[in-house]
Biopython code that builds the backbone (N, CA, C, O; Angstrom):
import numpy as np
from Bio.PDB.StructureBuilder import StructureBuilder

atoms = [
    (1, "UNK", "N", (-75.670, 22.997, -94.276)),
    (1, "UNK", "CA", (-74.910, 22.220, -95.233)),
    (1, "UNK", "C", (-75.173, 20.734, -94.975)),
    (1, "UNK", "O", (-75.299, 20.275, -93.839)),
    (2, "UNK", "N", (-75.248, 20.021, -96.084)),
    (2, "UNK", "CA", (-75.886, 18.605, -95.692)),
    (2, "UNK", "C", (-74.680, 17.804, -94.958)),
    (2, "UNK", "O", (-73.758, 18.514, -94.559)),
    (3, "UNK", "N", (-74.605, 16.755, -94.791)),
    (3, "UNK", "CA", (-73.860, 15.590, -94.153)),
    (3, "UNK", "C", (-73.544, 14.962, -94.895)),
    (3, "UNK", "O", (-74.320, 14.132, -95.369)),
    (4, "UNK", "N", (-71.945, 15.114, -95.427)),
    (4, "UNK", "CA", (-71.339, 13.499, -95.863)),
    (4, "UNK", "C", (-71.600, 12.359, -95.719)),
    (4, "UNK", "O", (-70.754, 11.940, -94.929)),
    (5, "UNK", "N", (-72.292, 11.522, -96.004)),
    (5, "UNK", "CA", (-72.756, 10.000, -95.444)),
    (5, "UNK", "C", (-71.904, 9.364, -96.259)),
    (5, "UNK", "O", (-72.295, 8.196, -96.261)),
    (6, "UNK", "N", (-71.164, 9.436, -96.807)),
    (6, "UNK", "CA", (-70.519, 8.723, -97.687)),
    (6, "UNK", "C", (-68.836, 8.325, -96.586)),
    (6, "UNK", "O", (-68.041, 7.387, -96.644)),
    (7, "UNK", "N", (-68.900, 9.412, -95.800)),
    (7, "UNK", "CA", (-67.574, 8.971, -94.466)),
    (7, "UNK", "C", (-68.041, 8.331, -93.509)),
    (7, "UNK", "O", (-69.018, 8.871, -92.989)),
    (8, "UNK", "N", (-67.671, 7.246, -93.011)),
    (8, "UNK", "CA", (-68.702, 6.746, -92.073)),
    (8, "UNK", "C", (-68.351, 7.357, -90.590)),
    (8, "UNK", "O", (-68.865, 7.026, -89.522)),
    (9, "UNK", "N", (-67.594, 8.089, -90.762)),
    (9, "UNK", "CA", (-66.477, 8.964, -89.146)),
    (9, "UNK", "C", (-67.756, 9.886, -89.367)),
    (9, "UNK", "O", (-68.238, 10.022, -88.243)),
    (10, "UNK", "N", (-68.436, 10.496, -90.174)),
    (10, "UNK", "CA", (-69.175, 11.357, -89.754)),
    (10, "UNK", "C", (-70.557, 10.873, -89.911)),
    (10, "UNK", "O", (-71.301, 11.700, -90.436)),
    (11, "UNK", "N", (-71.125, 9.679, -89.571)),
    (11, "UNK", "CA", (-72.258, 9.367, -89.024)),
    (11, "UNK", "C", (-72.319, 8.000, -88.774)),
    (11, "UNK", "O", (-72.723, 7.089, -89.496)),
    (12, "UNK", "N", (-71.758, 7.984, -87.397)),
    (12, "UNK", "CA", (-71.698, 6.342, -86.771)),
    (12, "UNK", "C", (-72.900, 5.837, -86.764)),
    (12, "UNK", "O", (-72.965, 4.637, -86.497)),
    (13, "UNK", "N", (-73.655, 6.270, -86.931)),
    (13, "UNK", "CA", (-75.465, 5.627, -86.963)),
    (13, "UNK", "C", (-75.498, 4.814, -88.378)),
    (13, "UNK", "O", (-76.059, 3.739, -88.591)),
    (14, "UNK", "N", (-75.059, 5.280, -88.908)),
    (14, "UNK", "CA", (-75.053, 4.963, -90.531)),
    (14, "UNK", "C", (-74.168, 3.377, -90.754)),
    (14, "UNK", "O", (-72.944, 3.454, -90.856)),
    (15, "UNK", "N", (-74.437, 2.813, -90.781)),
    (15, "UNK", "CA", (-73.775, 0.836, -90.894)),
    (15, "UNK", "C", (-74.098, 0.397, -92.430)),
    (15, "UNK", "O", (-75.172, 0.494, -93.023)),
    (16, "UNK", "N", (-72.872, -0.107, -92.893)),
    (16, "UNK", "CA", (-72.382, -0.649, -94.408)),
    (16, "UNK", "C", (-72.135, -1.723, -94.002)),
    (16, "UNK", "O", (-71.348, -1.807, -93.060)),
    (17, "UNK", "N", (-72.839, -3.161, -94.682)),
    (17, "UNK", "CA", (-72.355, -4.176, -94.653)),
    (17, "UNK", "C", (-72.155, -4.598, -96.345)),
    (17, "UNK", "O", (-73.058, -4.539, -97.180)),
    (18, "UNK", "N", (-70.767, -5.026, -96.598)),
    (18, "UNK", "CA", (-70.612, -5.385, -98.030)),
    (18, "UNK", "C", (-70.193, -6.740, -98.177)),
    (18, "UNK", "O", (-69.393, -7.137, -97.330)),
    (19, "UNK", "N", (-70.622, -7.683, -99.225)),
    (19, "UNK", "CA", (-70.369, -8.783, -99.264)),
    (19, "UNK", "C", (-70.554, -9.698, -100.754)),
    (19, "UNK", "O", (-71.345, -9.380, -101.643)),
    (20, "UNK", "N", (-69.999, -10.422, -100.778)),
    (20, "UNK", "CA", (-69.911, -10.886, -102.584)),
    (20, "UNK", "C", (-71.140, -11.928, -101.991)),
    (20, "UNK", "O", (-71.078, -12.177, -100.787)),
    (21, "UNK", "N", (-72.152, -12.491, -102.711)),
    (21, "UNK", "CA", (-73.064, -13.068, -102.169)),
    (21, "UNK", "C", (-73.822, -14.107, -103.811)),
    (21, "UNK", "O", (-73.564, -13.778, -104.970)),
    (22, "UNK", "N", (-74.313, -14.761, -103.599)),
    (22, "UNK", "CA", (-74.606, -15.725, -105.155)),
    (22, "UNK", "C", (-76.290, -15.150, -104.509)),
    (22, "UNK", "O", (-76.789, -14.408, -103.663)),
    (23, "UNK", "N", (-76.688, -16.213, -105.726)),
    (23, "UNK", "CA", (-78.134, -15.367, -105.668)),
    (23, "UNK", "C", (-78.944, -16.220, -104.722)),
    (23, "UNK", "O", (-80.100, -15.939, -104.407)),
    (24, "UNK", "N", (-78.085, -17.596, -104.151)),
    (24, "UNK", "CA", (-78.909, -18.371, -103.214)),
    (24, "UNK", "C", (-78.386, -17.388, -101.522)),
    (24, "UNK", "O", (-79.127, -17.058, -100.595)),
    (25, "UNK", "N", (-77.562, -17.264, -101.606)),
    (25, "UNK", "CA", (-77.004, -16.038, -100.306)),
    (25, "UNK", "C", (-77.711, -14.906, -100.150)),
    (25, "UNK", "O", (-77.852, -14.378, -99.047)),
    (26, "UNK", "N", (-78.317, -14.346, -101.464)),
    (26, "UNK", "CA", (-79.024, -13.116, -101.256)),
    (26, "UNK", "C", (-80.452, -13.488, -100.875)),
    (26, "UNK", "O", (-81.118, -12.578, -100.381)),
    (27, "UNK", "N", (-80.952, -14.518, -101.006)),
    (27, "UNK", "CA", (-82.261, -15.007, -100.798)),
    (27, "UNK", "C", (-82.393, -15.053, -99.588)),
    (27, "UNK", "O", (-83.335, -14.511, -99.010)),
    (28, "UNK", "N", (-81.279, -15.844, -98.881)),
    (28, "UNK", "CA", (-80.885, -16.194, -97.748)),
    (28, "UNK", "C", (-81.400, -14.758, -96.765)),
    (28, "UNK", "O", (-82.293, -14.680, -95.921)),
    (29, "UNK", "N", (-80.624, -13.919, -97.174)),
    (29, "UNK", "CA", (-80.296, -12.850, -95.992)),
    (29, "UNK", "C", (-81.585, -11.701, -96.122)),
    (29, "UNK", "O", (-81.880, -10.948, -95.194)),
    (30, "UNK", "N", (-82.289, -11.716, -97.452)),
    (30, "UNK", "CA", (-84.117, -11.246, -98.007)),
    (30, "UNK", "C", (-84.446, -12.356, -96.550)),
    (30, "UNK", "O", (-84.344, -11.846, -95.435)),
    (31, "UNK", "N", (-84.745, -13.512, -96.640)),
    (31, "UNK", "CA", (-85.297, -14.571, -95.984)),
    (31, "UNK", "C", (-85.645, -13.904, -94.530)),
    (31, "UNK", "O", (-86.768, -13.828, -94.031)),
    (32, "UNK", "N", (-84.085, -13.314, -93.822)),
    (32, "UNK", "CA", (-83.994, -13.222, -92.734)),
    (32, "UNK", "C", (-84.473, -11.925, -92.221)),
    (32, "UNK", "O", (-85.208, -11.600, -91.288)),
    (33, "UNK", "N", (-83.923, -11.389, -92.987)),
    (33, "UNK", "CA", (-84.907, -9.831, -93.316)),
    (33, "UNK", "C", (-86.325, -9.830, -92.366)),
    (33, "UNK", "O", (-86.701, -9.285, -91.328)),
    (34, "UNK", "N", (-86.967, -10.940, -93.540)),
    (34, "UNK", "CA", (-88.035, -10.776, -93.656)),
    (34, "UNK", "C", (-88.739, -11.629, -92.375)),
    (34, "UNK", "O", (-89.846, -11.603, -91.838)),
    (35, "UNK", "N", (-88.019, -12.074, -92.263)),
    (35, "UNK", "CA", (-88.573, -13.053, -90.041)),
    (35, "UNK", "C", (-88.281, -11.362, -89.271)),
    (35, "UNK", "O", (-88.966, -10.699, -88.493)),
    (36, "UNK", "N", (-87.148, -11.150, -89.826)),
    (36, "UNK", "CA", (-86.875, -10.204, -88.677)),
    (36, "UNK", "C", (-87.699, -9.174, -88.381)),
    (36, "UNK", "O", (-87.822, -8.676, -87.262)),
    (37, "UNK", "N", (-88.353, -8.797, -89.513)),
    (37, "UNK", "CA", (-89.573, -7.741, -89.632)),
    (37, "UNK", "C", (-91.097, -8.108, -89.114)),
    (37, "UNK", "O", (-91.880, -7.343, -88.552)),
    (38, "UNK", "N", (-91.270, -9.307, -89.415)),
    (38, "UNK", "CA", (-92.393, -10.068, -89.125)),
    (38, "UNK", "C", (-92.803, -10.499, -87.687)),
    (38, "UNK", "O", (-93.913, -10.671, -87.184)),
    (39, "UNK", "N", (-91.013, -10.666, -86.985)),
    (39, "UNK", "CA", (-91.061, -10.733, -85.715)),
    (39, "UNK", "C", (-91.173, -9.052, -85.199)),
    (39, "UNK", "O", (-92.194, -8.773, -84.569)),
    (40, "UNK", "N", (-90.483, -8.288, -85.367)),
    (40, "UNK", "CA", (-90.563, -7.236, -84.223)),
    (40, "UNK", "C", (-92.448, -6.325, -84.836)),
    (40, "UNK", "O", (-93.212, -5.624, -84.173)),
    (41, "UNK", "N", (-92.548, -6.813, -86.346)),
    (41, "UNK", "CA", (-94.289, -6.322, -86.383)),
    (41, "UNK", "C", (-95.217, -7.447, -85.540)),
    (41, "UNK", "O", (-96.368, -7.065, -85.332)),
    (42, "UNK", "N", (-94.878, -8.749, -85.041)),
    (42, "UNK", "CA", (-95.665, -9.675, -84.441)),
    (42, "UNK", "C", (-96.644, -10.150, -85.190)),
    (42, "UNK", "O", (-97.837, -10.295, -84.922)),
    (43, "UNK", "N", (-95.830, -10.464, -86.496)),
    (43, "UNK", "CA", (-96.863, -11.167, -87.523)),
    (43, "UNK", "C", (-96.473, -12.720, -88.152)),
    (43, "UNK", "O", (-96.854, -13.292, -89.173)),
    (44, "UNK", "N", (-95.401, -13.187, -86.901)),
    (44, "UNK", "CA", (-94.516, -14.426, -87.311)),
    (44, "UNK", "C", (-95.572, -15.469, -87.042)),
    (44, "UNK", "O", (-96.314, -15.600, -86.068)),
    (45, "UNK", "N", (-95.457, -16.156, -88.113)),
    (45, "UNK", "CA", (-96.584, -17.680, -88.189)),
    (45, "UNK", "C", (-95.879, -18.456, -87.510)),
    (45, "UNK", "O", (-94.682, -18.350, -87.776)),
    (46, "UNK", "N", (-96.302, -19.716, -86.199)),
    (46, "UNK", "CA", (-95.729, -20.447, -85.776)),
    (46, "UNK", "C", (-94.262, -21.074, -86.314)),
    (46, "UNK", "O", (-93.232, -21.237, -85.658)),
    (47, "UNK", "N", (-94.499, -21.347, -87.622)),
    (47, "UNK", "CA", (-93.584, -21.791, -88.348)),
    (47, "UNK", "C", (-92.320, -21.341, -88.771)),
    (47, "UNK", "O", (-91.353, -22.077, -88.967)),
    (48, "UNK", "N", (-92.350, -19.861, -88.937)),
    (48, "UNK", "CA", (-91.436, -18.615, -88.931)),
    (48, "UNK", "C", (-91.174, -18.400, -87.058)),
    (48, "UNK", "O", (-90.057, -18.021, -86.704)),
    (49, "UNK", "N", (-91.581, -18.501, -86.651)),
    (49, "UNK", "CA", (-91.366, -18.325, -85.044)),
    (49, "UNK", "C", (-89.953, -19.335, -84.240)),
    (49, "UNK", "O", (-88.982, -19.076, -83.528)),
    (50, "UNK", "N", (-90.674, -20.787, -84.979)),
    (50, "UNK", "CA", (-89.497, -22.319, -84.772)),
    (50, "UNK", "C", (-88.764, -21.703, -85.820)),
    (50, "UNK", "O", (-88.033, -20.954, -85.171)),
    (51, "UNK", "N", (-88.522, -21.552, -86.832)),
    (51, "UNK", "CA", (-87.349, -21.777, -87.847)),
    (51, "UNK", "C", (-86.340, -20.075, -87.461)),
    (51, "UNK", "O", (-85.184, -20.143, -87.878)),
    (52, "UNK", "N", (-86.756, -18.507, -86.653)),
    (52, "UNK", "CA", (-86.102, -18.119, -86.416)),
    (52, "UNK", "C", (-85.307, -18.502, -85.282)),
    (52, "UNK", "O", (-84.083, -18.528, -85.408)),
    (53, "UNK", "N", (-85.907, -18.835, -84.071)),
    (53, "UNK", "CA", (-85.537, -19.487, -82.986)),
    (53, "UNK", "C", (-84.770, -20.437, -83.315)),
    (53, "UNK", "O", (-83.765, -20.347, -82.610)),
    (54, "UNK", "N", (-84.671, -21.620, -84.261)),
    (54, "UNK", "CA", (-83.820, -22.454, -84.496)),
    (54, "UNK", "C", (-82.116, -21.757, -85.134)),
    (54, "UNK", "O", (-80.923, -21.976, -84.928)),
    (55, "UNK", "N", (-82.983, -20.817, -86.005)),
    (55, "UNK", "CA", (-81.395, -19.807, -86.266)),
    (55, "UNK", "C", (-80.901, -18.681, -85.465)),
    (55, "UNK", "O", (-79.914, -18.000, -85.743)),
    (56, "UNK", "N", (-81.710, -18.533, -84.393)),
    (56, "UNK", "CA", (-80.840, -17.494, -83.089)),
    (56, "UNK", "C", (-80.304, -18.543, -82.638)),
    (56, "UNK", "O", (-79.093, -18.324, -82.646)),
    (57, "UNK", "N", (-80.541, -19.740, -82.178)),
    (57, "UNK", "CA", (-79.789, -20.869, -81.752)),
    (57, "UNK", "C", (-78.436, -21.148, -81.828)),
    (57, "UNK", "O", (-77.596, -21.362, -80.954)),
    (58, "UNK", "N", (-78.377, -21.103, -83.141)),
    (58, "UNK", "CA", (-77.417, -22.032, -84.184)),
    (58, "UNK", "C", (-76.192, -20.453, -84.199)),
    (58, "UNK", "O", (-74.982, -20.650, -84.308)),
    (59, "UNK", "N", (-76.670, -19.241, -84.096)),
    (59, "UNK", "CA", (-75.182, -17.951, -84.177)),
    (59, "UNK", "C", (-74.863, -18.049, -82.604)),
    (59, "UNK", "O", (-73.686, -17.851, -82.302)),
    (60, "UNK", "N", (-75.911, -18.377, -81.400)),
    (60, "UNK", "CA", (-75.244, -18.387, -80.470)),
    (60, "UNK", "C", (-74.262, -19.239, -79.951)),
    (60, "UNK", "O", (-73.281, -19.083, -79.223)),
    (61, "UNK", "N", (-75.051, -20.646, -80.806)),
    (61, "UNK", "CA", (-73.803, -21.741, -80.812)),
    (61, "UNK", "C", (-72.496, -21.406, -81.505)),
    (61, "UNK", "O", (-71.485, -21.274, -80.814)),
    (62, "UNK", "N", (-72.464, -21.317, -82.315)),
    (62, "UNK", "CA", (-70.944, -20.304, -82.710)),
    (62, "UNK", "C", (-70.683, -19.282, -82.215)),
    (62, "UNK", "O", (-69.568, -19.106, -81.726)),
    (63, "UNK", "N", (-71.549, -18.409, -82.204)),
    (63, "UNK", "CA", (-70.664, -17.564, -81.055)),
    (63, "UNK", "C", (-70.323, -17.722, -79.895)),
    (63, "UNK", "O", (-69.693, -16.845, -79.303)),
    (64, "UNK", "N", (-70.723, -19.064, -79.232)),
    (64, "UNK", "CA", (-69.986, -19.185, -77.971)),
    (64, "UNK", "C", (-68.874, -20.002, -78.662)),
    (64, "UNK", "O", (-67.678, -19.766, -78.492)),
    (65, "UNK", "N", (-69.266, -20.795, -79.304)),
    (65, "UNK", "CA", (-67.882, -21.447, -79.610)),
    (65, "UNK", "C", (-66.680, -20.945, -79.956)),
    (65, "UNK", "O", (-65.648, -21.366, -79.433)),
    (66, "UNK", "N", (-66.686, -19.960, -80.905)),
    (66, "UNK", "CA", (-66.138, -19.036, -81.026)),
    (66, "UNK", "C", (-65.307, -17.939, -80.039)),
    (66, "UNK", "O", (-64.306, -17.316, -80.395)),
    (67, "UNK", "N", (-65.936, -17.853, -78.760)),
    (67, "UNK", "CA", (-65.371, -17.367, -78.045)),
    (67, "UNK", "C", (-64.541, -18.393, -76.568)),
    (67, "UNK", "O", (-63.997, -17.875, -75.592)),
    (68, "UNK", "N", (-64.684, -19.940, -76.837)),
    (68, "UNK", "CA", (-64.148, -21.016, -75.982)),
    (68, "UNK", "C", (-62.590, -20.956, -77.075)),
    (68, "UNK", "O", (-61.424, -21.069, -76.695)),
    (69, "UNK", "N", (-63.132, -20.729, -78.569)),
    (69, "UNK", "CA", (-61.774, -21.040, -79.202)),
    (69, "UNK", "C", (-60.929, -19.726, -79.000)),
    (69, "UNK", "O", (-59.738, -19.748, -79.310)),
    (70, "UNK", "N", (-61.492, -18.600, -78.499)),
    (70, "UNK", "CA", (-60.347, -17.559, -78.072)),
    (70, "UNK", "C", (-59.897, -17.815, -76.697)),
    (70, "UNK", "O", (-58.813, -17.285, -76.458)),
    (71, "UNK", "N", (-60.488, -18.569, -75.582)),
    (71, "UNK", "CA", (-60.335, -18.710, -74.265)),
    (71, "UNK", "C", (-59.033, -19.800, -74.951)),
    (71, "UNK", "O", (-57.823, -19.582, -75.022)),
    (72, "UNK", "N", (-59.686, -20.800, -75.320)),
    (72, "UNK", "CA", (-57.986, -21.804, -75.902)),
    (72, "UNK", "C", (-56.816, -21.345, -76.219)),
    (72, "UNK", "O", (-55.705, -21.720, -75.845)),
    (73, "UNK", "N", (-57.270, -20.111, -77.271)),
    (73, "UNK", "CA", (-55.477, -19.577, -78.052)),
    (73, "UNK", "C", (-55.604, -18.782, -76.768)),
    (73, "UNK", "O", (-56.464, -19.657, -76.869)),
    (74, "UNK", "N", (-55.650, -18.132, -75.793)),
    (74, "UNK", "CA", (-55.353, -17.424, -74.961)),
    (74, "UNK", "C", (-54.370, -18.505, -73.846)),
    (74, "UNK", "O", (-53.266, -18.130, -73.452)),
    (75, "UNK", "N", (-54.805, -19.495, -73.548)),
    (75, "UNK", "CA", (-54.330, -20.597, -72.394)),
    (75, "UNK", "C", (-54.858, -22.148, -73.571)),
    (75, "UNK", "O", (-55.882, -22.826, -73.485)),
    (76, "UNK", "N", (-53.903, -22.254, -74.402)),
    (76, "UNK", "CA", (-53.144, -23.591, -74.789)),
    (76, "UNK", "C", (-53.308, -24.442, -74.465)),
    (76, "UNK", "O", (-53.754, -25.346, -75.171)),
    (77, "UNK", "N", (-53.006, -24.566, -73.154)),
    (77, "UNK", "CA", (-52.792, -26.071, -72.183)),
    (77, "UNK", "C", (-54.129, -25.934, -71.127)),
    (77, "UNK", "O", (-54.346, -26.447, -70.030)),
    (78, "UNK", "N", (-54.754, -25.193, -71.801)),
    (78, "UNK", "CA", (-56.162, -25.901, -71.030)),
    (78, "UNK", "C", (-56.248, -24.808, -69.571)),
    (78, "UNK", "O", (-55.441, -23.899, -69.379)),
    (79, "UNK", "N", (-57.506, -25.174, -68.567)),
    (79, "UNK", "CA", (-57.297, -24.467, -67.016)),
    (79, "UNK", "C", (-57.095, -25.510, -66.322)),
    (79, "UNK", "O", (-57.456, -26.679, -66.451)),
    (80, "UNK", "N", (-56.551, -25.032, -65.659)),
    (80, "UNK", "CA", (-55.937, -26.298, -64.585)),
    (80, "UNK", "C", (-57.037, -25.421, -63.502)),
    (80, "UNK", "O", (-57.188, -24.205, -63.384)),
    (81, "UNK", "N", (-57.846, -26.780, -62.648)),
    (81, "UNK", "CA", (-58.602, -26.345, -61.657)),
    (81, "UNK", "C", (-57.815, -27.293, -60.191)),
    (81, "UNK", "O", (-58.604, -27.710, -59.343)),
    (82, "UNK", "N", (-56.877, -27.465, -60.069)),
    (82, "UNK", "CA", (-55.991, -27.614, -59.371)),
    (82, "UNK", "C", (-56.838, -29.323, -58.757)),
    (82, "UNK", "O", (-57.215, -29.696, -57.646)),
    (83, "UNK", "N", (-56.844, -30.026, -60.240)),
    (83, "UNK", "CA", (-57.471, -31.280, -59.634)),
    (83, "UNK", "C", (-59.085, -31.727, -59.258)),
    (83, "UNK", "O", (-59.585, -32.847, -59.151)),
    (84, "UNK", "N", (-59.811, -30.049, -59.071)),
    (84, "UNK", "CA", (-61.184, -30.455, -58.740)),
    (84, "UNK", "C", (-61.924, -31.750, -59.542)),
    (84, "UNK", "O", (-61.233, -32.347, -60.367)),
    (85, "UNK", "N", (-62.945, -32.075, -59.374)),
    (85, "UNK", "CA", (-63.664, -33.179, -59.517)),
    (85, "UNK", "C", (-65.315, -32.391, -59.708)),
    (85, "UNK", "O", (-66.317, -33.088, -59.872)),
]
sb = StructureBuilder()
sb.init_structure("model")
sb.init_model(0)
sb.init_chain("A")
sb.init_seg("    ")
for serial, (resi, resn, name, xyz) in enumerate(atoms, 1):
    if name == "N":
        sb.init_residue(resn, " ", resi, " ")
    sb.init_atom(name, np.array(xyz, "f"), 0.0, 1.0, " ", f" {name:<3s}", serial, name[0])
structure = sb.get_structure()
């Protein structure tokens, strides 16, 4: 009997990403696609090589930031390092 793919409880392998997107957003994420493929086939032109690297950059910078702004709402008033220097 085939597999429901339509439940995602019955095939965690299976990933839905949904999103309202304009047609400059959809270009966008074709764009990235398409480094991303180019990189793991090893067919990225120098130029595609700097401009993905510049955007793994730029999510890790938010994602760390992102995770200093949960260290904040967690402790408010900052860490106290008992004065170090």
């Amino acid at each position: 009997m085939p597999q429901d793919i339509t439940n995602p409880n019955n095939n965690p392998n299976l990933g839905l990403v949904m999103a309202q997107v304009d047609d400059a957003d959809g270009n966008i994420v074709v764009s990235l696609i398409e480094l991303l493929t180019n990189k793991r086939g090893g067919t990225l032109t120098d130029a595609e090589a700097r401009a993905l690297s510049a955007i793994e950059g730029e999510i890790r910078n938010l994602s760390h930031n992102q995770f200093i702004g949960q260290l904040d709402r967690f402790n408010p008033n900052g860490f106290n390092d008992g004065g170090a220097e």
